[in-house]
C-alpha positions in Angstrom: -5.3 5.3 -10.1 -7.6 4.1 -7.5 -8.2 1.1 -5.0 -11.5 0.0 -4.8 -13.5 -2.3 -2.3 -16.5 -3.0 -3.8 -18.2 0.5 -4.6 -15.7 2.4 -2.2 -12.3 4.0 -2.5 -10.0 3.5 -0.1 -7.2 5.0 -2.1 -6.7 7.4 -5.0 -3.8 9.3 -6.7 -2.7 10.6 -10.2 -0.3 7.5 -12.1 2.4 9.7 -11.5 2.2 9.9 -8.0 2.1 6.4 -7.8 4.5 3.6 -8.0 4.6 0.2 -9.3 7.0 -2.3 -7.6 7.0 -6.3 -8.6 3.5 -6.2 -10.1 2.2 -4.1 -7.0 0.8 -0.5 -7.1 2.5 1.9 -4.4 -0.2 4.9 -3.2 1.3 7.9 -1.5 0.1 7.9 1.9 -1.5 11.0 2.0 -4.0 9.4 -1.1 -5.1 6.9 1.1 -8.6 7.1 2.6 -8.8 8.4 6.3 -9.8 5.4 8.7 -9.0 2.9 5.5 -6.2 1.0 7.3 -5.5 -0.5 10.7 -1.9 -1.2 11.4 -1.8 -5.5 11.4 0.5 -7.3 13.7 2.0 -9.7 10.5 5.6 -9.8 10.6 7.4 -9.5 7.5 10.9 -8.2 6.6 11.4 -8.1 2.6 15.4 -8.2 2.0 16.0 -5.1 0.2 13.6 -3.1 0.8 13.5 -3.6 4.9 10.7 -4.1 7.4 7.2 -4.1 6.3 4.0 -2.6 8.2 0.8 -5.1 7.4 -2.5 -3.3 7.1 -6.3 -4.7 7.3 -8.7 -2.1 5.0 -11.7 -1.1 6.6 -14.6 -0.6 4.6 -17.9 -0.2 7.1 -18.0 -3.4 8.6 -16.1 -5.8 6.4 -12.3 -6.1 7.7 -9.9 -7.3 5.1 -7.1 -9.0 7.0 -3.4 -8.1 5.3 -5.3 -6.3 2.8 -2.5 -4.1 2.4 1.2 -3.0 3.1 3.5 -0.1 3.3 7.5 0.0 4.8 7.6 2.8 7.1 11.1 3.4 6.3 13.1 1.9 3.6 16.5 0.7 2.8 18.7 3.4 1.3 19.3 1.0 -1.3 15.9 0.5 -2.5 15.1 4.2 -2.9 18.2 3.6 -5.3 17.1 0.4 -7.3 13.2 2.1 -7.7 14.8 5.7 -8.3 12.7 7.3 -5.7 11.9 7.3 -1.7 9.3 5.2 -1.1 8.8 5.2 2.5 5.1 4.7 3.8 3.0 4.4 0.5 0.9 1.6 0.6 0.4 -1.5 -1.7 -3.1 -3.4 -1.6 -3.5 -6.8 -1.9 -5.0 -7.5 -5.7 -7.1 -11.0 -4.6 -8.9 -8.2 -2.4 -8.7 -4.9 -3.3 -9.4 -3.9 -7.3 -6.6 -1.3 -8.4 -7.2 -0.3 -11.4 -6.8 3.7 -14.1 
């Protein structure tokens, strides 16, 4: 699976290293491109899976704002509902970033 800004990947992993959650793809963090993300100041706390980290992907010199989102550390009970720890992979945003096999 990869995400894709224009011609660039800003993140890539095998399907099953990756996660699907509500319609959004989960990337491990480690398949994320280096200098892809800046941590965003967005609040937003989701009610079972706990606090979220807000991203903006960098891709040269276009900035998309909230472009994608990760929760540093998760509640217990979500690793339980999803069957796995999930704890810092990262979602994009699909009206900016293309995921896609």
């Amino acid at each position: 699976m990869k995400a894709v800004v224009g011609e660039t990947v800003v993140a890539e992993a095998a399907s099953e290293a990756v996660i699907s959650i509500e319609g959004s793809v989960y990337f491990p963090p480690d398949s994320v491109a280096a200098g892809a993300l800046s941590d965003s100041g967005t609040p937003y706390t989701c009610p079972w899976k706990g606090k979220a980290q807000y991203h903006d992907v960098v891709v040269g010199e276009t900035v998309l704002r909230d472009g994608a989102w990760s929760y540093p550390a998760i509640k217990e009970s979500a690793a339980a509902r999803v069957g796995r720890d999930f704890s810092g992979y990262v979602a994009f945003d699909a009206r900016q970033v293309r995921v896609e096999n």
